[in-house]
N, C-alpha and C positions, 0 to 999 in steps of 0.2 A: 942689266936685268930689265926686264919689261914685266909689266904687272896689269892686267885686265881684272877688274872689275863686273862682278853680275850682278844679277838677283833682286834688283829693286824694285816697283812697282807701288802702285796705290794697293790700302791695308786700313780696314776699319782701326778704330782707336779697341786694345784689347787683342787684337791680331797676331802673329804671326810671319817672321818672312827669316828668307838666309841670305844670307849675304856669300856669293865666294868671288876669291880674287886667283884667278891663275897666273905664274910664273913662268919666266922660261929665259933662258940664256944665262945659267949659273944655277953651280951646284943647291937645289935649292935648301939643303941640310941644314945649310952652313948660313942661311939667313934668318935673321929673328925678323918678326912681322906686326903689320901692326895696321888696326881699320882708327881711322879719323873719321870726323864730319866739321860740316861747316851749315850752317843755318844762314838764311837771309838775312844780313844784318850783326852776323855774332860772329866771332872770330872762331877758326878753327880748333877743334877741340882732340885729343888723343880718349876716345873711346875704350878700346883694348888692346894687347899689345902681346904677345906671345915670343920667347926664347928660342933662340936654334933648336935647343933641343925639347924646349916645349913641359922644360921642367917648372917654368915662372911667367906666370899672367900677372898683368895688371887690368882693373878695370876703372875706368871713371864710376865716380859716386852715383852718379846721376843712373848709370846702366847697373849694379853691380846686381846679383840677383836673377837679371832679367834677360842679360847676354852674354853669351856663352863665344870665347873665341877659341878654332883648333888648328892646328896643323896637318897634312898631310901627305907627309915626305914620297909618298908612293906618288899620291896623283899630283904635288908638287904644288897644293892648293893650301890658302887656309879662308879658313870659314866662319863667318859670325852669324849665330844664330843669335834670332833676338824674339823675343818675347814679350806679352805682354806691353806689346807697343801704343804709347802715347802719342798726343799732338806734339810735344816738345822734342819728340823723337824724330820729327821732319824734316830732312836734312840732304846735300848729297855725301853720300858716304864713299871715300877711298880708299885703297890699302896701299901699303909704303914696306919698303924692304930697307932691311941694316947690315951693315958685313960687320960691325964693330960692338959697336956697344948699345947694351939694353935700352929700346923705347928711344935711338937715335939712328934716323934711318936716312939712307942715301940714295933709293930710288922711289920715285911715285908713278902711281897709274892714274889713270880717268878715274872719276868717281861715276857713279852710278847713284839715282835721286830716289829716296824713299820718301812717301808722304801717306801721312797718316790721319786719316778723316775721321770728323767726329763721327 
């Protein structure tokens, strides 16, 4: 599985941005997903995390409210909209695939850097 990464960019504080990561080399149905970050200095963290079939999200405390993650089996993408973006939200953010089990995943892609100005 191979997983690309988009959508990041400079974003006042309060902003707006989507995050999408594309798939490709396996059935993507059949993977649950999932966006991380990592900050300067802090260890990486599981932001949200979505089910094969997209029936069960997880979100970190810190996002929950404010970011929305989805799946979509057509364009083979999933996507995290975020909202309401803060300085602590500065991060490069990746997304990760699982063939197994929830919120435990077996391929990574690049991340792509969101940063968010006062």
């Amino acid at each position: 599985v191979q997983l690309q990464a988009s959508g990041g960019g400079l974003v006042q504080a309060g902003g707006s941005l989507r995050l999408s990561c594309a798939a490709s080399g396996r059935t993507f149905s059949s993977l649950g997903m999932g966006w991380f970050r990592q900050a300067p200095g802090k260890e990486r963290e599981l932001v949200a995390a979505i089910d094969w079939s997209g029936s069960r999200k997880y979100y970190a405390d810190s996002v929950k409210g404010r970011f929305t993650i989805s799946k979509d089996n057509a364009k083979k993408s999933v996507l995290l909209q975020m909202n309401s973006l803060n300085i602590e939200d500065t991060a490069v953010y990746s997304c990760a695939a699982g063939l197994f089990k929830y919120k435990e995943y077996d391929y990574w892609g690049l991340g792509t850097l969101v940063t968010v100005s006062s």
